[in-house]
C-alpha positions as CSV (number, residue, x, y, z in Angstrom):
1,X,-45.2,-47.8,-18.5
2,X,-43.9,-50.4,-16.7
3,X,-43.0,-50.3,-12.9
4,X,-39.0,-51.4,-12.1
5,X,-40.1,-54.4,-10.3
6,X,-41.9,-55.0,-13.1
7,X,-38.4,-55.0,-14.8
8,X,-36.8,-57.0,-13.3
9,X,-39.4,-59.6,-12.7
10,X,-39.5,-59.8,-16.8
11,X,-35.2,-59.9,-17.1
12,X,-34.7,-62.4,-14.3
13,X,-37.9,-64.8,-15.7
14,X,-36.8,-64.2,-19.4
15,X,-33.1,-65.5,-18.3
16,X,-33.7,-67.6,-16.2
17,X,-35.8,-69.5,-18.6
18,X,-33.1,-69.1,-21.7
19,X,-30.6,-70.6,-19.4
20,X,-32.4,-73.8,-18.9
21,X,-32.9,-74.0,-22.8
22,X,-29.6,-72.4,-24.6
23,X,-27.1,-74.6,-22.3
24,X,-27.5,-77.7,-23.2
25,X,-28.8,-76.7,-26.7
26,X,-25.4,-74.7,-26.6
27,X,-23.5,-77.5,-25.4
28,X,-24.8,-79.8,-28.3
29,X,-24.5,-77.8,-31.2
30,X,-21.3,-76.2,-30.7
31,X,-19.9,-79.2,-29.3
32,X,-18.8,-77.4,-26.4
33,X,-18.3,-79.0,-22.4
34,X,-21.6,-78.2,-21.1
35,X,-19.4,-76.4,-18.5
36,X,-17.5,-74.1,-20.9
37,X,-21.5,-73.5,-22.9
38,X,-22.9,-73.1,-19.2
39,X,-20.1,-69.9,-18.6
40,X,-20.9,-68.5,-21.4
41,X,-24.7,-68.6,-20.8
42,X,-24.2,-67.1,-17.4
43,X,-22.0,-64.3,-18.2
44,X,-24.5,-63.4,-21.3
45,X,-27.5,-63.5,-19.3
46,X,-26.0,-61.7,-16.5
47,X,-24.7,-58.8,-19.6
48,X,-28.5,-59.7,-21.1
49,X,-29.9,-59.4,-18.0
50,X,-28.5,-55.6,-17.2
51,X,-29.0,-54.5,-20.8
52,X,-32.4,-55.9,-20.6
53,X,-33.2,-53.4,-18.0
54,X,-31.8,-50.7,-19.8
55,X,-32.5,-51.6,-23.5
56,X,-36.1,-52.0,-22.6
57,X,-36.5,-48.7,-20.4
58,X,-34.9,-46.7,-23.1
59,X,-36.8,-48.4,-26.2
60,X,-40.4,-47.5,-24.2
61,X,-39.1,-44.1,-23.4
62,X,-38.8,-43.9,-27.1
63,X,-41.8,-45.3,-28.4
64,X,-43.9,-43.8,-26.0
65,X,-42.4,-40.2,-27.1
66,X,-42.9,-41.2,-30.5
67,X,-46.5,-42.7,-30.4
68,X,-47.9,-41.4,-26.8
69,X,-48.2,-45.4,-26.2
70,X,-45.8,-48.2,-25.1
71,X,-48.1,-50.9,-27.1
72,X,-46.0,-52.8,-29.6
73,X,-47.3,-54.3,-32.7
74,X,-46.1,-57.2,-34.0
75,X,-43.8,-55.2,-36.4
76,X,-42.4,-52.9,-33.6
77,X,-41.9,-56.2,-31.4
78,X,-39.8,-57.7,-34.6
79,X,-38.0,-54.3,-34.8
80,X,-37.3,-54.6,-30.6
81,X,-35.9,-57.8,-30.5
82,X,-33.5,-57.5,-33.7
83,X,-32.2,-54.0,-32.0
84,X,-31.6,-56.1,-28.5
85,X,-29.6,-58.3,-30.2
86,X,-27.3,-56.3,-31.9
87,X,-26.2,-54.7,-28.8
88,X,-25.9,-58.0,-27.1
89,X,-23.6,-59.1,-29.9
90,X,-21.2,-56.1,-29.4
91,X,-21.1,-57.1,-26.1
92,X,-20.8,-60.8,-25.6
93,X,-18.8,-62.2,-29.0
94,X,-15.1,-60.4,-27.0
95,X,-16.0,-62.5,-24.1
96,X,-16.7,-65.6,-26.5
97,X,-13.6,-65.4,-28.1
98,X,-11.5,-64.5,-24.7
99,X,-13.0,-67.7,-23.0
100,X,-13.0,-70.3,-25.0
101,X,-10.0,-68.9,-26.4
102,X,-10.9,-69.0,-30.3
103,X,-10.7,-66.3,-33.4
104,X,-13.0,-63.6,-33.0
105,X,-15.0,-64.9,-35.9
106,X,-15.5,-68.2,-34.5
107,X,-17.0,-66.2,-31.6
108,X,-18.9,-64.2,-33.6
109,X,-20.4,-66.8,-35.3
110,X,-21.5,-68.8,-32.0
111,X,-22.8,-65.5,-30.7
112,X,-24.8,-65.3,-34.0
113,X,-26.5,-68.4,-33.6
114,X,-26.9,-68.0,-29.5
115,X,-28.6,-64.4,-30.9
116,X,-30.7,-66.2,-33.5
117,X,-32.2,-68.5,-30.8
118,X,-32.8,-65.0,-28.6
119,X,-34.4,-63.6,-31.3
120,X,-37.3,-65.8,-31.5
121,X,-37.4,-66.7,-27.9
122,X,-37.1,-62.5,-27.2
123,X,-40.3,-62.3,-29.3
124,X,-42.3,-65.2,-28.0
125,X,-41.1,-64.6,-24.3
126,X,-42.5,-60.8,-24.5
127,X,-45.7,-61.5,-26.2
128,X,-46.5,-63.9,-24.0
129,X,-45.1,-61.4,-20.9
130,X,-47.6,-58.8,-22.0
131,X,-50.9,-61.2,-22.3
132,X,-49.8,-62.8,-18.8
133,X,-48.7,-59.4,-17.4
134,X,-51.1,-56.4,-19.6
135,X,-50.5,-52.7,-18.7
136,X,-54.3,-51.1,-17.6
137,X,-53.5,-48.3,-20.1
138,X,-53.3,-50.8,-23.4
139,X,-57.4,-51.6,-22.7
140,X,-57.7,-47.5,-23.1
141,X,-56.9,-47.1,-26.4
């Protein structure tokens, strides 16, 4: 299993990253002040970041409990991802909706579409985390 400096080198690179792609992209398509997008982008990946952390220690608890292994296959990684995002949307679309001050379903939409672009970027991200970064006990099996 991953080390917690492991972690958190994976949840501040991952954000880090989506920040320099989702704010303007934000900004553009929701036509948005890149300032207002920009907020929003650093209170979700400060929430992301901390349920990063969490989400993925608890998901790898699980996976290795149920399989003996925290190797995820490309269905398991589809799986991981859709799960992440769910609980990021239960989190963030309230703050959408407080700060820019629109209907909850406005922000839930936006937060649908920031989550879409997560998704994909959450699955990419990781599979290219785990070739850059492999575990020694994923060349045992």
């Amino acid at each position: 299993m991953r080390s917690f400096p492991d972690r958190l080198r994976h949840a501040i690179s991952f954000e880090a990253l989506a920040l320099l792609i989702v704010t303007p992209l934000g900004a553009w398509v929701f036509d948005h002040a890149l300032s207002e997008i920009g907020v929003i982008a650093v209170v979700g990946a400060t929430l992301a970041t901390l349920w990063t952390l969490l989400y993925n220690w608890l998901f790898d608890l699980a996976l290795n409990r149920r399989t003996g292994s925290t190797l995820k296959t490309p269905r398991v990684r589809v799986l991981h991802a859709l799960l992440f995002e769910a609980g990021l949307l239960v989190l963030l679309a309230p703050f959408i909706a407080w700060y820019l001050a629109v209907p909850l379903l406005e922000a839930l939409v936006m937060d649908v579409a920031f989550a879409g672009f997560y998704v994909v970027y959450a699955f990419a991200y990781n599979w290219l985390y785990d070739r850059v970064f492999p575990l020694p006990e994923w060349s045992q099996g």
